[in-house]
KESENU-661960 format. One record per residue (C-alpha): residue number from 1; residue in three letters; x, y negated, z negated. Coordinates in steps of 0.25 Angstrom, whole numbers, padded with zeros to 4 digits, always signed. Example, Ala and Ser with C-alpha at 12.3 -4.5 7.8 and 13.67 -1.06 7.14 Angstrom:
BEGIN
<i 1, aa Ala, px +0049, py +0018, pz -0031>
<i 2, aa Ser, px +0055, py +0004, pz -0029>
This chain:
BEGIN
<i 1, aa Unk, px +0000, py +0000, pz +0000>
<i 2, aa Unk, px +0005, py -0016, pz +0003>
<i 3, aa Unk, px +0011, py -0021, pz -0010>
<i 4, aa Unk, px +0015, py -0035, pz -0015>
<i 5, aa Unk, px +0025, py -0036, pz -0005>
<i 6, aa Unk, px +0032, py -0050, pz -0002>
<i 7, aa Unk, px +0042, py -0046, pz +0008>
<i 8, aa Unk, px +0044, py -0034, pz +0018>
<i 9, aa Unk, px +0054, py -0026, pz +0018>
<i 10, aa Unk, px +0066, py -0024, pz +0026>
<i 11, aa Unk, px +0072, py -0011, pz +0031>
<i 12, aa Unk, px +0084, py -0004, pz +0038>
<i 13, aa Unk, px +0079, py +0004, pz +0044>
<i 14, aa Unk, px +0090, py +0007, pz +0054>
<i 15, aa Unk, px +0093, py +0021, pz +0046>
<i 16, aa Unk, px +0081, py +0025, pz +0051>
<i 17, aa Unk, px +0081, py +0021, pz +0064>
<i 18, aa Unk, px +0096, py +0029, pz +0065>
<i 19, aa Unk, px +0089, py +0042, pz +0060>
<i 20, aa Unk, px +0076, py +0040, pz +0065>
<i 21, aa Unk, px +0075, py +0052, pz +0076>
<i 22, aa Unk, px +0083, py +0061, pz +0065>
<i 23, aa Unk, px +0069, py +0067, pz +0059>
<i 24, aa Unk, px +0078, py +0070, pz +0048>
<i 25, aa Unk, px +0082, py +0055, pz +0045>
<i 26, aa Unk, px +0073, py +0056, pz +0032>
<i 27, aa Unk, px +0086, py +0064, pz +0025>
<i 28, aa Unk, px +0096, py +0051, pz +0028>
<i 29, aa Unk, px +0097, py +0042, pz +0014>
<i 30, aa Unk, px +0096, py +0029, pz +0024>
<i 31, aa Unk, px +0085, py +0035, pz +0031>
<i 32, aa Unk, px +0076, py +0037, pz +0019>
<i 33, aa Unk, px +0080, py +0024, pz +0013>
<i 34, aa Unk, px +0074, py +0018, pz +0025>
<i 35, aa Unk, px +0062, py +0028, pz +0024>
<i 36, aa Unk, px +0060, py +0023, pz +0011>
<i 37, aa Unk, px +0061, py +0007, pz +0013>
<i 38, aa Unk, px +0049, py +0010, pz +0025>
<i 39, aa Unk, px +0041, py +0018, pz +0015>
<i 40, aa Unk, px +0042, py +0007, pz +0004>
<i 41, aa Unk, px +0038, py -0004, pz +0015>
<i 42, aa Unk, px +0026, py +0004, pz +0022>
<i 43, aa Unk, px +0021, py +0006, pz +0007>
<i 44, aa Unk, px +0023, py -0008, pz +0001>
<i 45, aa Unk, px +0023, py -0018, pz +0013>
<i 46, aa Unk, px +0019, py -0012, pz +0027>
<i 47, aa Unk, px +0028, py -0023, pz +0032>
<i 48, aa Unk, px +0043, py -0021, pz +0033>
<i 49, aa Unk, px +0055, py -0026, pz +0041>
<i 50, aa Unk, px +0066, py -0017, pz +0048>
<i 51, aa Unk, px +0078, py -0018, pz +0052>
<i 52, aa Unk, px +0090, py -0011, pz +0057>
<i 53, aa Unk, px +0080, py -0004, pz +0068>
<i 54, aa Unk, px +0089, py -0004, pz +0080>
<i 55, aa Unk, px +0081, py -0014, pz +0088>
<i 56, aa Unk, px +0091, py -0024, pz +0095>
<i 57, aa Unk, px +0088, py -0039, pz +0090>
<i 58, aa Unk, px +0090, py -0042, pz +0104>
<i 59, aa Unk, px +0079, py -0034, pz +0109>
<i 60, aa Unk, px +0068, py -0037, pz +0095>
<i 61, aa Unk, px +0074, py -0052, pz +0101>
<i 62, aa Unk, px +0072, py -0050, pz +0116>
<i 63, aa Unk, px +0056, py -0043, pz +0113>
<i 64, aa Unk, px +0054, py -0057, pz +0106>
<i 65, aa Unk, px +0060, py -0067, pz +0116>
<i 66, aa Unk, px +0052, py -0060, pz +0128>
<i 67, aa Unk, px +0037, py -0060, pz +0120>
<i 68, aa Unk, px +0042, py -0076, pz +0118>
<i 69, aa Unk, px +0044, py -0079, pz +0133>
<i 70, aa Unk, px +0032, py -0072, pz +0136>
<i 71, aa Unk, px +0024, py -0078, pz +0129>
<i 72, aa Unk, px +0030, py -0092, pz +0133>
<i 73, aa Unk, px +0026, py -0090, pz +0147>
<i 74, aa Unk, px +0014, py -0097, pz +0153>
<i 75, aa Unk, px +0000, py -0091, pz +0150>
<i 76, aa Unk, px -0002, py -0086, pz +0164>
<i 77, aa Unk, px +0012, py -0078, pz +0164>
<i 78, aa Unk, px +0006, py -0070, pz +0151>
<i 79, aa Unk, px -0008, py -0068, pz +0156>
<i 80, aa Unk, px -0001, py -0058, pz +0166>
<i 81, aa Unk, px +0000, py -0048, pz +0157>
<i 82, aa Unk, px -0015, py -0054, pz +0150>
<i 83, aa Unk, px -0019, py -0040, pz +0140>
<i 84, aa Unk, px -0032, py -0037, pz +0144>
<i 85, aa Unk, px -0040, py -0023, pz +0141>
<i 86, aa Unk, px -0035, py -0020, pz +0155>
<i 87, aa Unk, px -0021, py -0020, pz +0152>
<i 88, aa Unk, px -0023, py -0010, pz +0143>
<i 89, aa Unk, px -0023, py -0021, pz +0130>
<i 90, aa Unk, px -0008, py -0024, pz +0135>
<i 91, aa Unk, px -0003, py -0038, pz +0139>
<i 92, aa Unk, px -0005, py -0052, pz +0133>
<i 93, aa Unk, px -0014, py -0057, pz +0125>
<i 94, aa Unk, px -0015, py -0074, pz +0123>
<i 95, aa Unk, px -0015, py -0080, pz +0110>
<i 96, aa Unk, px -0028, py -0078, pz +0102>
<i 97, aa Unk, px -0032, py -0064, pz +0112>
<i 98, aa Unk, px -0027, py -0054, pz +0101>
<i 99, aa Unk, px -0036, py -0054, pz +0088>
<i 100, aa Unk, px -0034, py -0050, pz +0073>
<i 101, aa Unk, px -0048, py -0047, pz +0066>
<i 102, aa Unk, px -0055, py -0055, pz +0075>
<i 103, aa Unk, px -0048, py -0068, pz +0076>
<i 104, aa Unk, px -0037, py -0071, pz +0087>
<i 105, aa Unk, px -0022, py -0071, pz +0085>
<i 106, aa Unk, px -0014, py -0083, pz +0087>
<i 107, aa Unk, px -0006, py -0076, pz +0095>
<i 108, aa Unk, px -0002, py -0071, pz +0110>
<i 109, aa Unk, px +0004, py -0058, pz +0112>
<i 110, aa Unk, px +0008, py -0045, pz +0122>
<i 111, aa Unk, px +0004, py -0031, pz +0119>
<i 112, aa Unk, px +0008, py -0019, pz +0123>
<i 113, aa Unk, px +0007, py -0004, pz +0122>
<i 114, aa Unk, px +0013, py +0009, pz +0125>
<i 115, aa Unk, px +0007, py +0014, pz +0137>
<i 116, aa Unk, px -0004, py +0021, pz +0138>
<i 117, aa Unk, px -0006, py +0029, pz +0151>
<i 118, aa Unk, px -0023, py +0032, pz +0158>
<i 119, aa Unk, px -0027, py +0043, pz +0149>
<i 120, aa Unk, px -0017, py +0045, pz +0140>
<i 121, aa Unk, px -0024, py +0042, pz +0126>
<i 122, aa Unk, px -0039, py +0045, pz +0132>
<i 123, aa Unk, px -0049, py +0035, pz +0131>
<i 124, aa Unk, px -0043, py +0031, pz +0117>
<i 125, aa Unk, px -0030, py +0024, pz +0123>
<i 126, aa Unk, px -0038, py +0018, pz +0138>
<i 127, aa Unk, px -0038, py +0004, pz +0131>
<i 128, aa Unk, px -0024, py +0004, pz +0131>
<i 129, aa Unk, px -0020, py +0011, pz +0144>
<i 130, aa Unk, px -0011, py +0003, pz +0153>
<i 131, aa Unk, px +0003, py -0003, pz +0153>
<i 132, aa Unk, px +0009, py -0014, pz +0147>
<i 133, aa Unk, px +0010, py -0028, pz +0155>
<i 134, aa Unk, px +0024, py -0033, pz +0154>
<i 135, aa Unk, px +0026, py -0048, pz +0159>
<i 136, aa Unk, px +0037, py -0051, pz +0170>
<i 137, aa Unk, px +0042, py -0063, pz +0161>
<i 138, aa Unk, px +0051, py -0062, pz +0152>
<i 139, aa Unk, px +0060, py -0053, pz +0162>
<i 140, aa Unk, px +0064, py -0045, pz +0151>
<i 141, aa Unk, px +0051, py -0041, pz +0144>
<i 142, aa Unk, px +0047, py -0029, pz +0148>
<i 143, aa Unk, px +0061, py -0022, pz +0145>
<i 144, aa Unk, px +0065, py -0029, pz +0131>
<i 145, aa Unk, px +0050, py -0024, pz +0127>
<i 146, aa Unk, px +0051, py -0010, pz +0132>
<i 147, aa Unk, px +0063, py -0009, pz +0125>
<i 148, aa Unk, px +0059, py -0014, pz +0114>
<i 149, aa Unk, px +0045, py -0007, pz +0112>
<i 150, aa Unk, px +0054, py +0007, pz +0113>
<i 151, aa Unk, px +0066, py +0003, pz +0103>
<i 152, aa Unk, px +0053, py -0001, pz +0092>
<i 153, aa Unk, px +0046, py +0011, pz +0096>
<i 154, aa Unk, px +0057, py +0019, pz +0092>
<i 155, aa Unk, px +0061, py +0010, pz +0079>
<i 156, aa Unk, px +0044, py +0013, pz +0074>
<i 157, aa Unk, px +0048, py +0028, pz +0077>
<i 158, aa Unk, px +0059, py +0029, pz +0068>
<i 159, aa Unk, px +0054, py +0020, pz +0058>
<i 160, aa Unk, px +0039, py +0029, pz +0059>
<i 161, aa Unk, px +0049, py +0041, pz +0056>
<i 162, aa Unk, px +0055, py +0034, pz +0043>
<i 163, aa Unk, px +0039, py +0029, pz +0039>
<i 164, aa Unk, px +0036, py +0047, pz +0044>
<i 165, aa Unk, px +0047, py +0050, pz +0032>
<i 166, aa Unk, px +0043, py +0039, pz +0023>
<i 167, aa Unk, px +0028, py +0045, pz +0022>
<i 168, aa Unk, px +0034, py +0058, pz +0017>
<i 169, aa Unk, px +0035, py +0064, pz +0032>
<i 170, aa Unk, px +0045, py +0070, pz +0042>
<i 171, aa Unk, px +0051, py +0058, pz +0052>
<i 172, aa Unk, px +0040, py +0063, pz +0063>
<i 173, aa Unk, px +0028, py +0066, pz +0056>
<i 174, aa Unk, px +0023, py +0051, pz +0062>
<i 175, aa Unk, px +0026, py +0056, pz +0077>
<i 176, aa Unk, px +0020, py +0067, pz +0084>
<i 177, aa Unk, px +0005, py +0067, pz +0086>
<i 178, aa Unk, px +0004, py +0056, pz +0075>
<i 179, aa Unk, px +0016, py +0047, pz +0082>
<i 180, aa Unk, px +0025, py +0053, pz +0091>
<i 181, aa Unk, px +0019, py +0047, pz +0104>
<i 182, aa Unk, px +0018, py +0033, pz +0097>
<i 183, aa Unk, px +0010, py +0021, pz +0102>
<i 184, aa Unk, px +0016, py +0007, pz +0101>
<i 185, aa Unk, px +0011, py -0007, pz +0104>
<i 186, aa Unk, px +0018, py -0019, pz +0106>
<i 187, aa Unk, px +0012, py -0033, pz +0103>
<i 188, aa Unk, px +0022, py -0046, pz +0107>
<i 189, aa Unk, px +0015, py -0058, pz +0099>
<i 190, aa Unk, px +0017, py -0073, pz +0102>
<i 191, aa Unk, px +0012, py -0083, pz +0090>
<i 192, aa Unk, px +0012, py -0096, pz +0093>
<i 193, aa Unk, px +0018, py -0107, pz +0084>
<i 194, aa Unk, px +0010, py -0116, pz +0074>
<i 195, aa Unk, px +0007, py -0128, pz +0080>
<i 196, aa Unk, px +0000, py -0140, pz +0071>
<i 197, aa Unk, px -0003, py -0147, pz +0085>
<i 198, aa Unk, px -0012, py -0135, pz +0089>
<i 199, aa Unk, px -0020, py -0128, pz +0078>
<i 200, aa Unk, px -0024, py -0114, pz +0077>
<i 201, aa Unk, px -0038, py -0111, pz +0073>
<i 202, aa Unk, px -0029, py -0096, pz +0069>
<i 203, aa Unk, px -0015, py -0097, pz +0067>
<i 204, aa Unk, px -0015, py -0081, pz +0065>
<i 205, aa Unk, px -0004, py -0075, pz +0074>
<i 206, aa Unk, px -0009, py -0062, pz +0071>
<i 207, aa Unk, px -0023, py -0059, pz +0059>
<i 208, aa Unk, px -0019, py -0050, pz +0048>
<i 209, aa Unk, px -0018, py -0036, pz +0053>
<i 210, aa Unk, px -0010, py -0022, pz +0051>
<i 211, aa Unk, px -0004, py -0015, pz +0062>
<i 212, aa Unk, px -0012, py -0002, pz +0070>
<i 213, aa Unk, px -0002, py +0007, pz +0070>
<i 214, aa Unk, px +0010, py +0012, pz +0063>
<i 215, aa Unk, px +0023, py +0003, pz +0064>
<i 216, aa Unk, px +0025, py -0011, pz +0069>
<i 217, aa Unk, px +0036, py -0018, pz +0073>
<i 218, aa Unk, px +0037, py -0033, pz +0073>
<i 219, aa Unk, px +0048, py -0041, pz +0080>
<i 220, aa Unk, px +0045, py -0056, pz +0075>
<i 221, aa Unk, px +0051, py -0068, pz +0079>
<i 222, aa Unk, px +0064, py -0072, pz +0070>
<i 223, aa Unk, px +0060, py -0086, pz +0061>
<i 224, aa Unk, px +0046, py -0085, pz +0062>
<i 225, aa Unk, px +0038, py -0080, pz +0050>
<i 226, aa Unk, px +0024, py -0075, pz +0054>
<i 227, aa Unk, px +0020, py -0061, pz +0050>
<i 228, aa Unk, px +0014, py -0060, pz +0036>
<i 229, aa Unk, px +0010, py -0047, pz +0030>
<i 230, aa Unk, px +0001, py -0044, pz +0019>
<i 231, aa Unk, px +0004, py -0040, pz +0006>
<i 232, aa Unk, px -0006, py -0034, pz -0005>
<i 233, aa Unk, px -0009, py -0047, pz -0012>
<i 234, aa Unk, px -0013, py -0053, pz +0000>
<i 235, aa Unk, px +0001, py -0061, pz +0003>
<i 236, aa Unk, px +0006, py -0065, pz +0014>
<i 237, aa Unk, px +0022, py -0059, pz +0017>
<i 238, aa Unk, px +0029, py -0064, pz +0028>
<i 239, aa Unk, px +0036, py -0055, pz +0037>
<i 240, aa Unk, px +0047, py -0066, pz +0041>
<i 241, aa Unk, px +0056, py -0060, pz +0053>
<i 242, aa Unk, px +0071, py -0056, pz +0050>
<i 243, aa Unk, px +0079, py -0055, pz +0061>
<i 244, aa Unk, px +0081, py -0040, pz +0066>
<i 245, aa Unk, px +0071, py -0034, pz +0059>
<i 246, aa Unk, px +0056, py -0027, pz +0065>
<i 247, aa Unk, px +0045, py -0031, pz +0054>
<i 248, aa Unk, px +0039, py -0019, pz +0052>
<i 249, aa Unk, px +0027, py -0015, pz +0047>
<i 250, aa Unk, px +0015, py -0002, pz +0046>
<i 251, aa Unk, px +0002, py -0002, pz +0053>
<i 252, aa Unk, px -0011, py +0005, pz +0052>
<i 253, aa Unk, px -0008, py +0019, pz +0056>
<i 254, aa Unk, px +0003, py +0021, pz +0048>
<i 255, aa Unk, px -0007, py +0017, pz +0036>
<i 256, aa Unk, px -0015, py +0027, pz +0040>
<i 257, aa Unk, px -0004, py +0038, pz +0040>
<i 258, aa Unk, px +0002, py +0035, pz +0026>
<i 259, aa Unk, px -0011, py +0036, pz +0021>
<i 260, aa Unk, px -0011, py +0023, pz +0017>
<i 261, aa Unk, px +0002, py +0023, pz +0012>
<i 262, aa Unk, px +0006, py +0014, pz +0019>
<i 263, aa Unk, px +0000, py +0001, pz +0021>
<i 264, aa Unk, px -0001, py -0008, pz +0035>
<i 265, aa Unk, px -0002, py -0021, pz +0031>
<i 266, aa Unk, px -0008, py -0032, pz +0035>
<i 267, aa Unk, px +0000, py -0044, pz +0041>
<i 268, aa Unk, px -0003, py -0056, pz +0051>
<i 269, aa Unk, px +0005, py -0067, pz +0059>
<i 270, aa Unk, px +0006, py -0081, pz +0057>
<i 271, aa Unk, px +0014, py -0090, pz +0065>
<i 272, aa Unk, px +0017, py -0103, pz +0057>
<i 273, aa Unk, px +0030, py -0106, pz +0064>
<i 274, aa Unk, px +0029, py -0117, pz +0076>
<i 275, aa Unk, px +0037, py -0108, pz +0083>
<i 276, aa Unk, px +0030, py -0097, pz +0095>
<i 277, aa Unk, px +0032, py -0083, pz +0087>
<i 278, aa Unk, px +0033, py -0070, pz +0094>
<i 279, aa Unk, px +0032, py -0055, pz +0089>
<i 280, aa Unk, px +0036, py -0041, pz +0094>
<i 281, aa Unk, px +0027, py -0033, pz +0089>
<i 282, aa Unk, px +0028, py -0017, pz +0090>
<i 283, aa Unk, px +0019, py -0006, pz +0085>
<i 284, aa Unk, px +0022, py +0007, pz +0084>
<i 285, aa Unk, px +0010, py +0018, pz +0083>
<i 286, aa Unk, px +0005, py +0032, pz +0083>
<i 287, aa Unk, px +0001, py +0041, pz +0095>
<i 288, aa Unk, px -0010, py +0033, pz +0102>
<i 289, aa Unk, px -0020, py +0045, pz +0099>
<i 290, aa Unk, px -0014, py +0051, pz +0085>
<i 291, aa Unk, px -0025, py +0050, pz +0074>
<i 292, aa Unk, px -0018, py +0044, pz +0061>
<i 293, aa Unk, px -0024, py +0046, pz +0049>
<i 294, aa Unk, px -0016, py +0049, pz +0035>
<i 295, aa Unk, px -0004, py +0058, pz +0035>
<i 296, aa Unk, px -0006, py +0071, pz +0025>
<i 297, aa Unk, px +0007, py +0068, pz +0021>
<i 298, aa Unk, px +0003, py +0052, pz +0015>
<i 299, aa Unk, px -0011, py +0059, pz +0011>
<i 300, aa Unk, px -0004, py +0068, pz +0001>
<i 301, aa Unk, px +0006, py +0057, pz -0003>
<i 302, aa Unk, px -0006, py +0050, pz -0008>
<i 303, aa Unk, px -0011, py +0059, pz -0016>
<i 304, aa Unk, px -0022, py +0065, pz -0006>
<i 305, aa Unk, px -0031, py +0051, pz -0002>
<i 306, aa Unk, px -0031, py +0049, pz +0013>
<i 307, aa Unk, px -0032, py +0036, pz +0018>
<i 308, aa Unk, px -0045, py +0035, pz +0025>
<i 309, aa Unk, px -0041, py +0031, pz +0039>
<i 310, aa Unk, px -0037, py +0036, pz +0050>
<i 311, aa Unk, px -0036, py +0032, pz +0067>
<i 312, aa Unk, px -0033, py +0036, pz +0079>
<i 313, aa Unk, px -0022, py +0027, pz +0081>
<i 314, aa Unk, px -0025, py +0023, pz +0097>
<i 315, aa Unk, px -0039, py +0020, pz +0093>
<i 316, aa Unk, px -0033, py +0011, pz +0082>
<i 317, aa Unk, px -0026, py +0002, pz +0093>
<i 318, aa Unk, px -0036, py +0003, pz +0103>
<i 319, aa Unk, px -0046, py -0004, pz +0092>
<i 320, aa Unk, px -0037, py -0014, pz +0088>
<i 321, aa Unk, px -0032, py -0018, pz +0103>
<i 322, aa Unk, px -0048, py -0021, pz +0107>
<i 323, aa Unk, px -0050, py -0030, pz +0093>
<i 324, aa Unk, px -0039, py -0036, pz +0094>
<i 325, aa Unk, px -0040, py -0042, pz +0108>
<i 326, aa Unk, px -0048, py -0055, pz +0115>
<i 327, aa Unk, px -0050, py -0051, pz +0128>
């Protein structure tokens, strides 16, 4: 369950990223400190920071510099990649398209997903069927974020194995049917800055939310402080960016499998800065059509109550994508 928390943590977790296709890593000393550093932060915070992950700075830099000249083109230049139910809910949504309980975000942003062929998930994944639109401009787009999107996809898998061990499981016992085939989404997000020439009726970058799936990786401009998360007294804590670090946190499927154990928690964006605010946000998921419900392992670990939810984890997404979209 959140606690009091008024900071979030920081871990190394560069042990476990040099172990982390060894499904015996759990017997390295460094290893399980690190196991045991993710278990404290899933159980107290749902919010931590990483580092030591073997993501290039240049690369977490060049992602970021890309989304900023993107979004700095003209409108028209942007609409050409216009996210429509169409595109398969890929491509660009303008400020105030995407909302959070029902009122519009302050925001602009670019989604994208894995792919999803004609057929492959039945009728539970034809929302999503399509391929993602990559703009022409910046040159360099298209590459940095297909480079990136693997090098995070394979960062949330080891760090899922150390979360797998931390549960009291073997390293794999979140892949296979449950998460071996895993889904990602990524969201690239432009705040705009606060202007007192121009009021907002909504300065809310992004409502207070939690995350659908298990693991999200958030890559945030350096010097601007925007994402709060939510402790148990009702606080606000500031997740301020440090320089070569992912802030990390867990998201509504990884609830569900701990039993609750772990909580995801709730967090919102805020730009107060005059300065433009970009973010990389990745999200690393189960198998598109795995059913999570509450391990028996964190079901005995609680004594025998089960957590009363479950989902299948595609249906999830595809609610979310509809309510959270002004066509």
């Amino acid at each position: 369950m959140t606690t009091d928390f008024k900071s979030i943590p920081i871990i190394d977790v560069g042990p476990l990223v040099a172990k982390g296709d060894d499904l015996k890593m759990g017997q390295d000393p460094s290893v399980r400190e690190v196991i045991k550093q993710l278990d404290q932060a899933c159980r107290e915070t749902g919010f931590f920071y990483v580092k030591g992950h073997g993501v290039p700075q240049t690369l977490m830099n060049e992602v970021k510099d890309v989304t900023h000249k993107f979004f700095h083109l003209p409108l028209s230049e942007k609409l050409k990649i216009k996210m429509t139910p169409n595109t398969g809910y890929r491509g660009y949504q303008k400020i105030k398209e995407n909302i959070t309980k029902g009122v519009p975000d302050l925001q602009e942003a670019i989604d994208y997903y894995r792919e999803v062929k004609r057929g492959m998930y039945g009728s539970l994944g034809e929302i999503l069927e399509g391929c993602n639109q990559w703009p022409k401009e910046p040159a360099n787009f298209k590459a940095s974020m297909e480079e990136y999107i693997r090098l995070c996809t394979d960062l949330s898998r080891k760090i899922m194995r150390g979360i797998a061990l931390a549960l009291g499981g073997s390293a794999d016992d979140l892949e296979g049917e449950k998460g071996g085939d895993p889904f990602w989404v990524v969201r690239l997000i432009g705040y705009p800055g606060k202007s007192a020439a121009i009021p907002q009726n909504n300065d809310i970058g992004c409502g207070i939310h939690t995350d659908y799936g298990l693991l999200t990786l958030i890559n945030q401009d350096d010097r601007i402080t925007a994402l709060e998360v939510k402790n148990l007294s009702g606080e606000w804590v500031p997740a301020t960016p440090i320089l070569g670090t992912f802030v990390c946190n867990i998201g509504d499927m990884l609830k569900i499998w701990s039993n609750g154990t772990y909580e995801a928690t709730l967090h919102r964006v805020i730009n107060n800065s005059p300065k433009y605010r970009v973010c990389v946000a990745y999200f690393y998921e189960p198998n598109f059509d795995t059913l999570v419900e509450p391990l028996e392992m964190c079901v005995e670990m609680s004594g025998g109550a089960r957590l009363n939810q479950k989902a299948v984890y595609g249906e999830h997404l595809v609610n979310k994508v509809k309510n959270n979209f002004v066509p």
